[in-house]
RODO-2510 file (C-alpha; in nm, 4 decimals, decimal comma):
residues 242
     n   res          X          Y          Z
     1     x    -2,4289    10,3065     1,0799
     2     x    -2,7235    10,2926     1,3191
     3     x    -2,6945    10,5895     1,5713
     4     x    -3,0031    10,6214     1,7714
     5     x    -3,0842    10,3844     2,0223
     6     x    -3,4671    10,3913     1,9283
     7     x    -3,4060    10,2058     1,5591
     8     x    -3,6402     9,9100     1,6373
     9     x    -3,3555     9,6604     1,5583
    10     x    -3,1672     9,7767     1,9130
    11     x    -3,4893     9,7839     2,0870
    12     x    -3,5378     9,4489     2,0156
    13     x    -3,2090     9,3409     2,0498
    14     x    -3,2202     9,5465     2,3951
    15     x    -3,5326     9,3018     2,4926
    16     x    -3,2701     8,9979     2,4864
    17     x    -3,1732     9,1042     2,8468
    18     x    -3,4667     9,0369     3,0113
    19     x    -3,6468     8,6389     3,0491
    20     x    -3,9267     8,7409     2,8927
    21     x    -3,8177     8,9043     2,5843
    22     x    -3,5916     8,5665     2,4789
    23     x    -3,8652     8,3222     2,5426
    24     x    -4,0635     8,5138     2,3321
    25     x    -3,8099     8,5632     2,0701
    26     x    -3,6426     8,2452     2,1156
    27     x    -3,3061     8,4515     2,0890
    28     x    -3,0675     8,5547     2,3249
    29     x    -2,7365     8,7676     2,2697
    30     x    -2,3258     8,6624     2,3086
    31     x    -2,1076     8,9585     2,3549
    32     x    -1,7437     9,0293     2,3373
    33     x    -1,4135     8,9336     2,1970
    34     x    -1,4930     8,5791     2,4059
    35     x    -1,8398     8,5050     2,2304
    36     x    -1,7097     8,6132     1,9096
    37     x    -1,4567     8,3213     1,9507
    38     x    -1,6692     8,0649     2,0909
    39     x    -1,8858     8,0997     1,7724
    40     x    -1,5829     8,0683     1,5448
    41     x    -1,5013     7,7612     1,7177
    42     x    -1,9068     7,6162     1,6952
    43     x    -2,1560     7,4980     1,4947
    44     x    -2,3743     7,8170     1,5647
    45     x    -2,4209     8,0515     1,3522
    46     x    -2,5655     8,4096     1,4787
    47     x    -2,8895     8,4972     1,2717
    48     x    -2,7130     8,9098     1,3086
    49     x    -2,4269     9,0836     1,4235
    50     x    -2,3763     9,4475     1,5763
    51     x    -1,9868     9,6225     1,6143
    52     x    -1,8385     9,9046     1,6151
    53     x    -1,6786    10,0852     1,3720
    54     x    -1,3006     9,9318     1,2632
    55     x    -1,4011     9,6073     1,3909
    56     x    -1,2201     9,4186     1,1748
    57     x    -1,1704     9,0707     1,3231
    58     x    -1,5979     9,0666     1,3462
    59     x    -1,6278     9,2159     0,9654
    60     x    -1,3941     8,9384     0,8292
    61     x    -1,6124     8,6328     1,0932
    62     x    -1,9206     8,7841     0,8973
    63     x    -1,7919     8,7846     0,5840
    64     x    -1,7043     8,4608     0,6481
    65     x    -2,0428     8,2910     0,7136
    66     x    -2,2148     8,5127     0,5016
    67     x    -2,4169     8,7375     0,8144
    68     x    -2,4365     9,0757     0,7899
    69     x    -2,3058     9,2486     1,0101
    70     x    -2,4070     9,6123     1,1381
    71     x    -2,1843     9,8940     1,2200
    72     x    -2,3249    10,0788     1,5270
    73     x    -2,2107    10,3659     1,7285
    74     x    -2,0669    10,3416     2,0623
    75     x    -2,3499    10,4407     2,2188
    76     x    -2,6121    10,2345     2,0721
    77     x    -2,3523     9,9282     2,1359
    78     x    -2,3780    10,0212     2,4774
    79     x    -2,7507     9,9799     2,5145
    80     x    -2,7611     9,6633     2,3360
    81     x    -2,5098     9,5407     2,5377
    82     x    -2,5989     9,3622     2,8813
    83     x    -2,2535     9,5157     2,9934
    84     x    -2,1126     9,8332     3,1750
    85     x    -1,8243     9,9167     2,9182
    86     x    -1,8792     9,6979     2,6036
    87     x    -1,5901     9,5853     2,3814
    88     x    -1,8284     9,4256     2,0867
    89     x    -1,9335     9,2719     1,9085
    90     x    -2,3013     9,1757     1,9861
    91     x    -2,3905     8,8309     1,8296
    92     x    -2,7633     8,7231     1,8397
    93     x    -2,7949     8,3954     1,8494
    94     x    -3,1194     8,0797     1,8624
    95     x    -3,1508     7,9393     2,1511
    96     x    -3,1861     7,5932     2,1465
    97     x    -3,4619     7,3553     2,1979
    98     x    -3,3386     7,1654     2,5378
    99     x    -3,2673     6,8195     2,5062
   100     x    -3,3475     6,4991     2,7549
   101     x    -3,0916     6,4157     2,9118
   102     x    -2,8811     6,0941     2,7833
   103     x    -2,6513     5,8027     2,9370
   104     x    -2,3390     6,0406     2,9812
   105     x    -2,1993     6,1924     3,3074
   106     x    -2,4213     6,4791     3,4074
   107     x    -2,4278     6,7773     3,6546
   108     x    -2,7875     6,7883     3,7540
   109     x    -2,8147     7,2070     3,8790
   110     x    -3,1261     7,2117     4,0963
   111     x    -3,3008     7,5937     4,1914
   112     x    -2,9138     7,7422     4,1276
   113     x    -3,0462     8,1052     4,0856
   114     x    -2,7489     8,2891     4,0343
   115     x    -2,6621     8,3097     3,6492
   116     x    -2,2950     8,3415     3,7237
   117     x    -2,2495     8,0173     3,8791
   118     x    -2,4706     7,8543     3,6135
   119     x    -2,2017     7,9932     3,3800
   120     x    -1,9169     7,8783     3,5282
   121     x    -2,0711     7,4795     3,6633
   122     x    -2,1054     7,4817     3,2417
   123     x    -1,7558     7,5939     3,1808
   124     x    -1,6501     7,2991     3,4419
   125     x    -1,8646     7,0270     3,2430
   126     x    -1,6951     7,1520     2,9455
   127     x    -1,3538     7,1244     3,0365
   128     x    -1,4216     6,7658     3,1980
   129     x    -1,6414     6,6259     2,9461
   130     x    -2,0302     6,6080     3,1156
   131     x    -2,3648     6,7116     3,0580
   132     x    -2,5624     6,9709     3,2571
   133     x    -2,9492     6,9206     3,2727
   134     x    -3,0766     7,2340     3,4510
   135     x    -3,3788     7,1272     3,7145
   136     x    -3,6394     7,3473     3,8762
   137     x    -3,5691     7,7372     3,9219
   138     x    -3,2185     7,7454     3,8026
   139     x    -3,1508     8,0476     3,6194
   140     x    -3,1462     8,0267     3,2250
   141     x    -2,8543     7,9236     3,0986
   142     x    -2,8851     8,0924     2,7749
   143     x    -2,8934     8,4260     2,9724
   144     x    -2,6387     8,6821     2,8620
   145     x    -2,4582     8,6873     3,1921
   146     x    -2,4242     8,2743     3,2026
   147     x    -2,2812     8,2834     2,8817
   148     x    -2,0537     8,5406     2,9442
   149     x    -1,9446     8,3465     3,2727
   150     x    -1,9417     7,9931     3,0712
   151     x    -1,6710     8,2002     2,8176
   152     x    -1,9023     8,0678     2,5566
   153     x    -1,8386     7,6732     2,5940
   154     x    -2,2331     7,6533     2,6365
   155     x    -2,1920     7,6239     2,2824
   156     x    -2,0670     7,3319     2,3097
   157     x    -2,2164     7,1396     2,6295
   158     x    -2,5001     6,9378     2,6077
   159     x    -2,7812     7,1128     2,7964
   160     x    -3,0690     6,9011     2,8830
   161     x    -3,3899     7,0200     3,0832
   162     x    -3,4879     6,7502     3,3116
   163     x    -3,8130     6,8052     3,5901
   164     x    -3,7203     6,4397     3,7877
   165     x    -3,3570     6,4182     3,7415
   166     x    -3,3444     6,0884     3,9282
   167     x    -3,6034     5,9536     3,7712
   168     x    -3,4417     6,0336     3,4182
   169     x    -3,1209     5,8825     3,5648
   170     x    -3,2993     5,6132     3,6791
   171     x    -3,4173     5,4990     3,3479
   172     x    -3,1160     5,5530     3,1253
   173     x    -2,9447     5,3176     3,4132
   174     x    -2,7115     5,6037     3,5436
   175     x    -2,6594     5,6571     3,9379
   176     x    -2,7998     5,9283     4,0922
   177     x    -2,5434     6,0881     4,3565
   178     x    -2,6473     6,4234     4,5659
   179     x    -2,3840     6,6581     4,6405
   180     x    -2,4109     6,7618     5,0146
   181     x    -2,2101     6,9511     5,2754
   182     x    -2,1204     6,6947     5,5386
   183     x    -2,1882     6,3016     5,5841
   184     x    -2,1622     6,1976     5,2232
   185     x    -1,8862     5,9861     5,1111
   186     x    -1,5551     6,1510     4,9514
   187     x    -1,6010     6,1598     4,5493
   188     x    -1,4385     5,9085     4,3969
   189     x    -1,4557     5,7810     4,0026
   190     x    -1,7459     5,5342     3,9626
   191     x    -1,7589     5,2678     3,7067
   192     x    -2,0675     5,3800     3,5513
   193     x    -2,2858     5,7124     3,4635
   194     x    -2,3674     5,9586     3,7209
   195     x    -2,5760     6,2179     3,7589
   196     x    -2,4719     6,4677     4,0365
   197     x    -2,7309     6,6503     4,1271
   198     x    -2,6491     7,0003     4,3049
   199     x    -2,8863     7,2286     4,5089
   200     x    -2,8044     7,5728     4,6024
   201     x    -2,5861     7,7716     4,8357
   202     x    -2,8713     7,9452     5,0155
   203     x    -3,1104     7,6271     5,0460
   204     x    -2,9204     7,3044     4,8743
   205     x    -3,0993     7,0455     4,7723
   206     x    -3,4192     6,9178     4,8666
   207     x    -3,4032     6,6291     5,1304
   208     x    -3,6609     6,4541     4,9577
   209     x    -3,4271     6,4318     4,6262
   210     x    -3,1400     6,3413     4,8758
   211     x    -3,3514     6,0468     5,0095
   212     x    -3,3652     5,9103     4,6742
   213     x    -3,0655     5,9212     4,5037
   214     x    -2,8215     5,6402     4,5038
   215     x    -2,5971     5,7802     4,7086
   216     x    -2,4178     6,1115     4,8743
   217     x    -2,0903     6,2502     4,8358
   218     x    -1,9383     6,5460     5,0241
   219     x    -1,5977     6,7460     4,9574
   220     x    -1,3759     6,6809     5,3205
   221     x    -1,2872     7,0483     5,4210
   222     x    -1,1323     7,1906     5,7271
   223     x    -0,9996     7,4894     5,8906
   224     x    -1,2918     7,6010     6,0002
   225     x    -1,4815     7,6066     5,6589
   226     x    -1,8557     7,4895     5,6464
   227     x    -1,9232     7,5351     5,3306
   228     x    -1,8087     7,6042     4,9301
   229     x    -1,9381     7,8396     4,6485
   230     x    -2,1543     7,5548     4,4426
   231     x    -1,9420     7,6719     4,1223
   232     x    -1,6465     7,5624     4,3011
   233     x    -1,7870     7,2791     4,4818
   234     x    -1,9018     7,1382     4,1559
   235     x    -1,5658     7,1943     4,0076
   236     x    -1,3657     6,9533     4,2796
   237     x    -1,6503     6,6945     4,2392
   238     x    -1,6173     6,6916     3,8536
   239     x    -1,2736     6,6080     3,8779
   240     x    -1,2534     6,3844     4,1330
   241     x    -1,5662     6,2058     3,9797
   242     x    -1,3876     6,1289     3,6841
***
């Protein structure tokens, strides 16, 4: 059992947290009861494992897949962890190369900064079947805290890294659509690929990249409301998108 929170496995582990320390490790970490699930239910497999003592569902996934796993004290779970009050277990995982994006309904997530929504927009595209390319200064996906708020379907979304979404569209003969607060047209199924492309709440998107899509959509709202939290925003316009 590791005890002491300077063994150089946790301080490693502990770098995971921060940008820096996963780009250059090319790892990043998936915690909880959640993560341990959404790896059961994947193609990944986690290059090691931390949990606590007793841990019995994550000592039978290792044995399983043939990882080891390591027992660790509360404590040094803790400042692995990239959570308050940690359950375990601590999965490292590699994070993909991204991919270019392909003919195949897409949520485009342009300068979204806040990890949390980034989860959740992923959990959406999950449940309804589309791609997410992540565009500009959105935050990583692969982040602990995006993964905990995608419940680990990042797993199993396609996640592309595209610089001119439009353009990309553009050439794999998809429409681009821009999702905007007011004057766009009410989403509505299309016959064909889209990409929606979606800015953030602070800022939204560009008007230059809403000059050149294809089109605009808009969510009708009333009661006084001006605006939506992107996450949810993005989760009307999936569905009604088709």
């Amino acid at each position: 059992m590791i005890t002491s929170t300077s063994n150089p496995r946790i301080k490693a582990i502990r770098k995971l947290k921060t940008a820096k320390g996963r780009h250059e490790s090319g790892l990043t970490m998936l915690e909880g009861p959640n993560g341990l699930e959404a790896l059961r239910t994947s193609q990944v497999r986690p290059v090691e494992i931390l949990m606590l003592e007793n841990d019995t569902a994550t000592a039978s996934y290792a044995d399983e897949i043939g990882v080891d796993a390591t027992v660790v004290s509360p404590g040094v779970l803790a400042a692995a962890s990239d959570t308050q009050h940690p359950l375990g277990p601590v999965c490292v995982i590699d994070v993909p190369e991204p991919r270019p994006m392909r003919s195949n309904r897409t949520v485009c997530l342009v300068d979204i900064a806040d990890p949390g929504n980034v989860g959740t927009i992923i959990r959406t595209a999950a449940a309804f079947g589309w791609d997410v390319a992540i565009c500009g200064a959105t935050a990583d996906p692969w982040s602990p805290k995006a993964l905990r708020a995608s419940a680990g379907t990042t797993l199993r979304v396609r996640i592309a890294r595209a610089s001119d979404p439009i353009g990309d569209a553009g050439s794999l003969g998809m429409a681009s659509v821009a999702l905007v607060v007011a004057g766009g047209d009410p989403p509505a199924a299309l016959d064909r690929p889209i990409a929606l492309l979606v800015g953030s709440e602070a800022h939204g998107l560009p008007q230059a990249m809403i000059e050149r899509a294809s089109g605009t959509v808009s969510i009708p709202m009333g009661g006084g409301v001006e605006s939506l939290n992107a996450a949810v925003a993005v989760g009307i316009s999936l569905y009604a998108l088709g």
